[in-house]
N, C-alpha and C positions, 0 to 999 in steps of 0.2 A: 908847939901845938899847932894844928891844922885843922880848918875848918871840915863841916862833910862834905865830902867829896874832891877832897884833896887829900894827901898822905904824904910826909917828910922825905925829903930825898934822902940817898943812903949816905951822904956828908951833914945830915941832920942840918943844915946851913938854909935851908929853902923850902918851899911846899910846893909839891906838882900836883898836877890834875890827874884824877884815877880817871882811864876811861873803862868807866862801865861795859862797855859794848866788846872790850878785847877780853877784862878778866871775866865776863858773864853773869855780872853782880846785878844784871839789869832784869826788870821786869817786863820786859815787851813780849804780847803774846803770839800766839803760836800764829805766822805766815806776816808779824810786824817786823820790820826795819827798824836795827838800833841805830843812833845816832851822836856819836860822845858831844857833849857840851862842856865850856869850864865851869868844873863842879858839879854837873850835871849830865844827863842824856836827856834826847828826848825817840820818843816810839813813832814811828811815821806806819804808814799802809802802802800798801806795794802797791804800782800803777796799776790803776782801773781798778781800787777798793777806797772804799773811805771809810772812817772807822764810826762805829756806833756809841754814843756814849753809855746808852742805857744797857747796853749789852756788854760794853767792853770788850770790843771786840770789830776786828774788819770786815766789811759785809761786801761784796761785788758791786761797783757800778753798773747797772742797765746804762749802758750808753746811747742804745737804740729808743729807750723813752726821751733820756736827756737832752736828746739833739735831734728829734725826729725828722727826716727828710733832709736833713744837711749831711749827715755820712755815705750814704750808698744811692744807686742811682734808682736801683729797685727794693730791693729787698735786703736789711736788716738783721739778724739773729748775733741774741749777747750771748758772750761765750763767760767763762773765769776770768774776768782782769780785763776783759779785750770785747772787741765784737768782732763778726766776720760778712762783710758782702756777700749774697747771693743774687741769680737771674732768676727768672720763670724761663719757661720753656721756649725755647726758639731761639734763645739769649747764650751767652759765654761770657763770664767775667774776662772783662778788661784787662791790661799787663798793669795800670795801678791801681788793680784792686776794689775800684769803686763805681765806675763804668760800666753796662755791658752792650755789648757788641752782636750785631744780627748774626746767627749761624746761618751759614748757606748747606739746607740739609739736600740739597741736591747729589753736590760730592759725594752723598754715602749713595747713592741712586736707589731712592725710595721709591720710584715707580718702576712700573713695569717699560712706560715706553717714553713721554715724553715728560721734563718737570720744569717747573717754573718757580724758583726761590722768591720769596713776597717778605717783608718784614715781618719778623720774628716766626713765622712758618712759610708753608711751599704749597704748591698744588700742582697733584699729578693732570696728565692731559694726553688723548690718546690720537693716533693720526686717523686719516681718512678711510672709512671703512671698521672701525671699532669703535666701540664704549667703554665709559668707564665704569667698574662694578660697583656695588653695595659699600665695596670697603674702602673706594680712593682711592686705590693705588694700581689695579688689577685691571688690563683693557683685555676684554672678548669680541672676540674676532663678530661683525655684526652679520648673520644668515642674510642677505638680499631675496633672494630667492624665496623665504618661506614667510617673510615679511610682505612680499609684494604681491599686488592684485591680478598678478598674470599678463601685464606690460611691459615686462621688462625682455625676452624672449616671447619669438614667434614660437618655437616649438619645448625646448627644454633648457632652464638655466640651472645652473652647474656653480655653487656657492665655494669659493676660491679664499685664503685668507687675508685681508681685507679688500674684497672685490667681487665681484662674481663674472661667470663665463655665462656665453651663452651655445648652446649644440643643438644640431642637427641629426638627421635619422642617419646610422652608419652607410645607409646606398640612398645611392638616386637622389642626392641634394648638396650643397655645398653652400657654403657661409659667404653671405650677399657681403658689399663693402662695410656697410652702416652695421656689423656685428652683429646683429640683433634678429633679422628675417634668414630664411632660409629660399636657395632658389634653384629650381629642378636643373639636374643634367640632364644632357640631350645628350644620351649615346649614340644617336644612331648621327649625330652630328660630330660627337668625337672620336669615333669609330670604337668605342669600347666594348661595344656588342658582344653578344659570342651567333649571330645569326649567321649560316652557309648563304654562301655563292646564289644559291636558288630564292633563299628566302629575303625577304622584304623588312627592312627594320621598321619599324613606328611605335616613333615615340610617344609614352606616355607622363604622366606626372609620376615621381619617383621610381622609375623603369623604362619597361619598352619591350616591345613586341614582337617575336618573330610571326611576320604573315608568311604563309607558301599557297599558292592555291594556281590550278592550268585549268585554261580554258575549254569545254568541248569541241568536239572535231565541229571545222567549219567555221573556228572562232578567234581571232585573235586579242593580247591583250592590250588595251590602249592607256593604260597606268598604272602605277605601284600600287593602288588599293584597287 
């Protein structure tokens, strides 16, 4: 005769140990771990559950309440059996898991023109001669000309994409060194004239003038005007 949980070996000579957990005689419930004992089993809970007494039964560890701030370096979320590290934004989990790591969101070229990575975000930034828009990220080219008080050009500024030009009247002027004034040609000095042989050039501010005019009889003339 054999105690419970043991059963006669087939030479009837001895008594072994049934293990509950191979023939299935065992009552551990559903997602428990059997475990043979001699003469006995016992029901364990799969990692990351502990069991309930009043429920009978295995219930998930919150591991993120039970250890707050010792598992991850930001953020927390319990899963079944487990937890899982998370970043906030700007961040990338770590290669062990629990760490995270600055993203350099530049690489993906979030601006339009220039950017500067900053811990855990970035900031767009635009060159000389643009703004940056409403949205961060967007530089428009800045108007000079229609900003300015009428200083910037002597006669006409000419708004260029980040810069502006400044011009002059198509005849009879040309662009002084300092870019910005404009200063008469003197045709009748660079001979671009169209005045004849007979006629007399004089110059004016942006042009020039053909004079012709003869003396009356008795008269000669004694200069160009």
């Amino acid at each position: 005769m054999c105690s419970r949980g043991y059963h006669s070996s087939p030479d009837g000579a001895r008594c072994v140990d049934v293990d509950e957990c191979q023939t299935g005689t065992h009552r551990c419930g559903e997602g428990q771990i059997c475990h043979n004992l001699p003469g006995s089993y016992r029901c364990d809970c799969q990692t990351g559950y502990q069991y309930d007494a009043i429920r009978q039964l295995c219930v998930d560890v919150n591991e993120c309440w039970r250890y707050p701030g010792r598992l991850c370096a930001q953020t927390c979320d319990n899963t079944p059996g487990s937890y899982q590290c998370s970043c906030t934004t700007g961040f990338s989990l770590a290669f062990d898991g629990k760490n995270c790591e600055d993203v350099n969101e530049c690489d993906n070229n979030p601006c339009s023109q220039e950017c500067a990575n900053i811990y855990g975000s970035y900031q767009c930034y635009c060159r000389v001669g643009y703004y940056l828009k409403e949205d961060g990220h967007t530089c428009e080219d800045i108007d000079e000309c229609s900003q300015s008080i009428g200083n910037l050009c002597a006669f006409q500024c000419v708004n260029v994409p980040g810069s502006y030009n400044c011009a002059c009247p198509p005849h009879g002027y040309s662009m002084s060194p300092n870019g910005r004034t404009c200063q008469d040609i003197d045709e009748c000095a660079t001979g671009s004239h169209n005045c004849s042989a007979s006629q007399t050039c004089f110059n004016i501010q942006g042009g020039f003038r053909c004079l012709s005019f003869a003396c009356p009889d008795n008269y000669r003339r004694v200069s160009d005007t």
